[in-house]
N, CA, C and O atoms as a GROMACS GRO file, in nm:
protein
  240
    1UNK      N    1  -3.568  -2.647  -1.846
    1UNK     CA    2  -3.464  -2.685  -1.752
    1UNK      C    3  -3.339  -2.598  -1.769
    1UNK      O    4  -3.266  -2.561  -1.677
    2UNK      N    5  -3.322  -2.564  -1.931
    2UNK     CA    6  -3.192  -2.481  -1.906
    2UNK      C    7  -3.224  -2.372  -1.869
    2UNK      O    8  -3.150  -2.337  -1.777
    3UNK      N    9  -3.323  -2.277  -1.902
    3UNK     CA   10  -3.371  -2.160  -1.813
    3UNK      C   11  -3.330  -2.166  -1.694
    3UNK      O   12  -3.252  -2.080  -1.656
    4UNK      N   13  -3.375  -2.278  -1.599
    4UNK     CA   14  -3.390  -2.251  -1.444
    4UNK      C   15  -3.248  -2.263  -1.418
    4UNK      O   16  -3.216  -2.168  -1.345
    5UNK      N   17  -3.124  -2.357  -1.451
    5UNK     CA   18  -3.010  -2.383  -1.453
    5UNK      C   19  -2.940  -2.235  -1.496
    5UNK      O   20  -2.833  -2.213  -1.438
    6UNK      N   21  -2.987  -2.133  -1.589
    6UNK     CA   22  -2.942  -2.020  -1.589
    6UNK      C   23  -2.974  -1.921  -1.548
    6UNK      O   24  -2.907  -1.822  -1.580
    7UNK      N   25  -3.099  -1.905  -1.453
    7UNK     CA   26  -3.070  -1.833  -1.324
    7UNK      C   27  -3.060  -1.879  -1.185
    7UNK      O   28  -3.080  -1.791  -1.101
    8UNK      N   29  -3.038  -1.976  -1.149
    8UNK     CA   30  -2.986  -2.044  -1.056
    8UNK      C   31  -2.805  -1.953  -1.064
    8UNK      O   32  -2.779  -1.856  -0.993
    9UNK      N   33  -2.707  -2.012  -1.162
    9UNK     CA   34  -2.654  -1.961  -1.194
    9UNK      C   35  -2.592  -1.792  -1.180
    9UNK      O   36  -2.484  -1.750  -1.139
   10UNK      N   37  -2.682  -1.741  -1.219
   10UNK     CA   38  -2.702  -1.568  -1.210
   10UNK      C   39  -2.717  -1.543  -1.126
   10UNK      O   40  -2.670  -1.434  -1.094
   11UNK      N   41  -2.800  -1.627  -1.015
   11UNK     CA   42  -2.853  -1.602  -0.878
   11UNK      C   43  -2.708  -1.617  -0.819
   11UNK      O   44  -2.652  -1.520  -0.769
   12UNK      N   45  -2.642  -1.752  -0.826
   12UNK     CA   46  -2.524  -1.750  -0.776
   12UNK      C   47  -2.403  -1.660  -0.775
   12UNK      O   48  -2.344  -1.625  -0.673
   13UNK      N   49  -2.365  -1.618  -0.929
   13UNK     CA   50  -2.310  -1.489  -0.977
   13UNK      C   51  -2.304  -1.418  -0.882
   13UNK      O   52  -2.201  -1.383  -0.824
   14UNK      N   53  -2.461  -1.376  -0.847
   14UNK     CA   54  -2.507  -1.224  -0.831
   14UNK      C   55  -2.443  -1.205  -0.619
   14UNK      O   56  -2.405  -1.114  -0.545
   15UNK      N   57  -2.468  -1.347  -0.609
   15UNK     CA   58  -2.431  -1.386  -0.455
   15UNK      C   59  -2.248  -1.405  -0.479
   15UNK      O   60  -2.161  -1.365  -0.402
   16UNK      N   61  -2.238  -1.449  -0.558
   16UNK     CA   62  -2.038  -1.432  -0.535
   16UNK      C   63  -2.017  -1.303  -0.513
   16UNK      O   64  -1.960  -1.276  -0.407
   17UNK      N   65  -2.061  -1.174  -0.617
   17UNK     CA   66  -2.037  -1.091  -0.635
   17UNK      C   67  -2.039  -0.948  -0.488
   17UNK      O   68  -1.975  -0.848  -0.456
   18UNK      N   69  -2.148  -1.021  -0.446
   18UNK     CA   70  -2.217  -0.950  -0.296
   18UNK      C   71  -2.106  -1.009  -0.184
   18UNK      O   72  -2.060  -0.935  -0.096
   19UNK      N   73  -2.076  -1.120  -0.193
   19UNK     CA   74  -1.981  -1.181  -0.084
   19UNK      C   75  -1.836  -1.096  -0.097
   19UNK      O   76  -1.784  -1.042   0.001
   20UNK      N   77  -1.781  -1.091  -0.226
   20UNK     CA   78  -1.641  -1.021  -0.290
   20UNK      C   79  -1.574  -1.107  -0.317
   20UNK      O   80  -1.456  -1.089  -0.290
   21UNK      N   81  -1.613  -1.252  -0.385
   21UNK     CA   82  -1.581  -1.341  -0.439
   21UNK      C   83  -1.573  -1.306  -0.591
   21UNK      O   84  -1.643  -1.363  -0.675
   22UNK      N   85  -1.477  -1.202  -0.622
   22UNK     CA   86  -1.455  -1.169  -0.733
   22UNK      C   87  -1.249  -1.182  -0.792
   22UNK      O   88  -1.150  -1.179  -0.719
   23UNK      N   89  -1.255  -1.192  -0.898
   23UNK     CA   90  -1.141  -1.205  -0.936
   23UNK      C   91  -1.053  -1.102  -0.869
   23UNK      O   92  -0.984  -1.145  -0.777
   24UNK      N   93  -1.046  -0.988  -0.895
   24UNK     CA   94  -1.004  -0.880  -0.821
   24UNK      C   95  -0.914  -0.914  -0.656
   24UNK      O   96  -0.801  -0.895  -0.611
   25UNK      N   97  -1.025  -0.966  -0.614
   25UNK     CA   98  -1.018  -1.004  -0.489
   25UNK      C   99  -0.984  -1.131  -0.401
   25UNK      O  100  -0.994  -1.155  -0.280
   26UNK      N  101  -0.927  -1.224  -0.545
   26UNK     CA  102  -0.847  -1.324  -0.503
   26UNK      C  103  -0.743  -1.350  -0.469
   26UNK      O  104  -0.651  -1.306  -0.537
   27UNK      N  105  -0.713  -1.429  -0.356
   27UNK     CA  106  -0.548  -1.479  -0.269
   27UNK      C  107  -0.471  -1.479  -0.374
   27UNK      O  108  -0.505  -1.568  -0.452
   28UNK      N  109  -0.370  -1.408  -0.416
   28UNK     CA  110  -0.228  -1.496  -0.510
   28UNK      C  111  -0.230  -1.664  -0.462
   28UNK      O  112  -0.225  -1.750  -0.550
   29UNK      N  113  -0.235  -1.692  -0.352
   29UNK     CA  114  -0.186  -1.826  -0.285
   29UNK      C  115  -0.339  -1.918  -0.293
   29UNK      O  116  -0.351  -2.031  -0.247
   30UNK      N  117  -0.422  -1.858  -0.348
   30UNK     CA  118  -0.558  -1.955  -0.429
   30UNK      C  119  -0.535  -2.051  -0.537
   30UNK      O  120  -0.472  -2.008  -0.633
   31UNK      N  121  -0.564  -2.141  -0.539
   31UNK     CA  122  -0.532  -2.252  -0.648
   31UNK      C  123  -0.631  -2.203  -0.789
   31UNK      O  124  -0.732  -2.142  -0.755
   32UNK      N  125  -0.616  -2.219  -0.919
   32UNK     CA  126  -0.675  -2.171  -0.985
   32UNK      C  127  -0.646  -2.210  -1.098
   32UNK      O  128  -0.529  -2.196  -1.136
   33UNK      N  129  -0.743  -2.268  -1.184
   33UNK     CA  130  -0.749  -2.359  -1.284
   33UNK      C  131  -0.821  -2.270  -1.431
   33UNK      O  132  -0.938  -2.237  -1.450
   34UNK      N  133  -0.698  -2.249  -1.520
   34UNK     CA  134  -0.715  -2.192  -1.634
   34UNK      C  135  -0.751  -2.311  -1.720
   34UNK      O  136  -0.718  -2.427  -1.697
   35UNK      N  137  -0.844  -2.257  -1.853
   35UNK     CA  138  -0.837  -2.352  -1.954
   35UNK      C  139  -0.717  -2.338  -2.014
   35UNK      O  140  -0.651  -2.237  -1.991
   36UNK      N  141  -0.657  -2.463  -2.124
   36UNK     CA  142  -0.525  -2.429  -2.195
   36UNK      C  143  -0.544  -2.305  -2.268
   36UNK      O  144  -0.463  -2.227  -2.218
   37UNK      N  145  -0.609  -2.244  -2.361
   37UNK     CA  146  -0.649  -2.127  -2.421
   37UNK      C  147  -0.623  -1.978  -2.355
   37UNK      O  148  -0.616  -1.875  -2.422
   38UNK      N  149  -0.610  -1.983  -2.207
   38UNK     CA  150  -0.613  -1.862  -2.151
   38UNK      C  151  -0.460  -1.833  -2.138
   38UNK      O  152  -0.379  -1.922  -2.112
   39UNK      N  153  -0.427  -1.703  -2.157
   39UNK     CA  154  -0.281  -1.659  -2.159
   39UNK      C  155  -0.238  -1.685  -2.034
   39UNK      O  156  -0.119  -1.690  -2.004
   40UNK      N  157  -0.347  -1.706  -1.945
   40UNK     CA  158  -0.286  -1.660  -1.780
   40UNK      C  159  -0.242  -1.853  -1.729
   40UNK      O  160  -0.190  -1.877  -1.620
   41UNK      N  161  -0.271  -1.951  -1.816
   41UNK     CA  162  -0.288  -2.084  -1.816
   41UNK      C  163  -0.099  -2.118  -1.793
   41UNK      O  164  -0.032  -2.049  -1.870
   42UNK      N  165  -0.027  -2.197  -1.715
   42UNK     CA  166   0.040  -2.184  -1.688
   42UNK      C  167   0.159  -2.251  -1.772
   42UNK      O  168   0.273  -2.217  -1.742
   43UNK      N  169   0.137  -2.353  -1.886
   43UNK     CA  170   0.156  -2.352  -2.006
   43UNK      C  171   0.204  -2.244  -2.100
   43UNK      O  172   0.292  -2.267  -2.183
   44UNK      N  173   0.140  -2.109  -2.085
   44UNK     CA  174   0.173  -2.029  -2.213
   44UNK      C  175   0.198  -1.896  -2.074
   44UNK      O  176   0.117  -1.805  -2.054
   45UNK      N  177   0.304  -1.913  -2.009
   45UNK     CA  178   0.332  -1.856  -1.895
   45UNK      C  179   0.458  -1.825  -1.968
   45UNK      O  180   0.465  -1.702  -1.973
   46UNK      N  181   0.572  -1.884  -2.033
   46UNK     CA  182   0.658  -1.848  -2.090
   46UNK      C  183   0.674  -1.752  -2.193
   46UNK      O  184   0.782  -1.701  -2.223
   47UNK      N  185   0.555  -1.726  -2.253
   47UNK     CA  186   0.535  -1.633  -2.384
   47UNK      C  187   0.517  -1.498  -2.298
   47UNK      O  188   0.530  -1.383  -2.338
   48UNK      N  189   0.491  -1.530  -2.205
   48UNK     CA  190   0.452  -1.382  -2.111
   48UNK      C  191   0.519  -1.312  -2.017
   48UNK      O  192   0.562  -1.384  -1.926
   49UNK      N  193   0.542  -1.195  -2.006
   49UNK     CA  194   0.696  -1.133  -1.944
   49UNK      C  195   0.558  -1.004  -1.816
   49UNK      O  196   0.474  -0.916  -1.837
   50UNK      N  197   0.616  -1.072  -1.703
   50UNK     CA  198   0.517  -0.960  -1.589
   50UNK      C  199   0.496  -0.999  -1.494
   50UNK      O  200   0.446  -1.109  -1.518
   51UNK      N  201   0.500  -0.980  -1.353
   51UNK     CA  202   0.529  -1.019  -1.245
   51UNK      C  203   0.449  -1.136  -1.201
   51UNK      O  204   0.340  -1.153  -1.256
   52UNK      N  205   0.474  -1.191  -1.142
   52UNK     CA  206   0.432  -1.301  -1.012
   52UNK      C  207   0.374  -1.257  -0.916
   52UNK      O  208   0.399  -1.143  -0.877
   53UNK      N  209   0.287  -1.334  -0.856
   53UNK     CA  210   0.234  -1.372  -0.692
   53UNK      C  211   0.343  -1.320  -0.585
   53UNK      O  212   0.354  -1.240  -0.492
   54UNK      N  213   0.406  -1.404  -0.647
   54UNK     CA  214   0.534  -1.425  -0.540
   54UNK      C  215   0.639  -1.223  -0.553
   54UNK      O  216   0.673  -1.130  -0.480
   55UNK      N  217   0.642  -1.245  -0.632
   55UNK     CA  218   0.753  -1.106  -0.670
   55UNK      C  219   0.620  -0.976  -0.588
   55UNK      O  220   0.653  -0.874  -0.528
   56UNK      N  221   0.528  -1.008  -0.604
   56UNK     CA  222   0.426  -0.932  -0.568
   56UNK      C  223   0.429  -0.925  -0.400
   56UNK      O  224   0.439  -0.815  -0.345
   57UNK      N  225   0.418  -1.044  -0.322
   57UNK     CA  226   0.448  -1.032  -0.241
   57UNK      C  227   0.607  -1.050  -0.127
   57UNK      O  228   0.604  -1.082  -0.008
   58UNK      N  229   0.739  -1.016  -0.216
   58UNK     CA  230   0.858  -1.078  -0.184
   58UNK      C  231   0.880  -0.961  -0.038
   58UNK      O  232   0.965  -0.990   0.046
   59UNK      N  233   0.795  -0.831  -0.022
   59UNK     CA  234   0.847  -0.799   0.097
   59UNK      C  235   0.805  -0.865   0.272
   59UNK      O  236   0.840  -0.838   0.387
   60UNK      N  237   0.724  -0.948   0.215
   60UNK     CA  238   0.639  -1.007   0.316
   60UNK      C  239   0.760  -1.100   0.414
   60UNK      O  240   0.723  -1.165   0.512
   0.00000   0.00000   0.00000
């Protein structure tokens, strides 16, 4: 069962990847849920000095 659950998976991957459902290629204005652990987690946002979404898009 975990086999099939891990290419189901891969299969899915492999289909985000073909669509351009890739990080790269995500909205700033996408909702997006870090674990606490990740620097980019909005918690440990203060330890970190580098632009914004917003500053990114302020000529808009």
């Amino acid at each position: 069962m975990l086999a099939t659950m891990k290419k189901w998976v891969a299969a899915y991957d492999r289909w985000c990847e073909r669509m351009g459902f890739v990080p790269e290629n995500r909205r700033c204005c996408a909702p997006v849920r870090y674990d606490h652990d990740d620097e980019r987690h909005p918690d440990n946002r203060h330890q970190q000095s580098g632009t914004t979404c917003d500053s990114k898009h302020a000529d808009r």
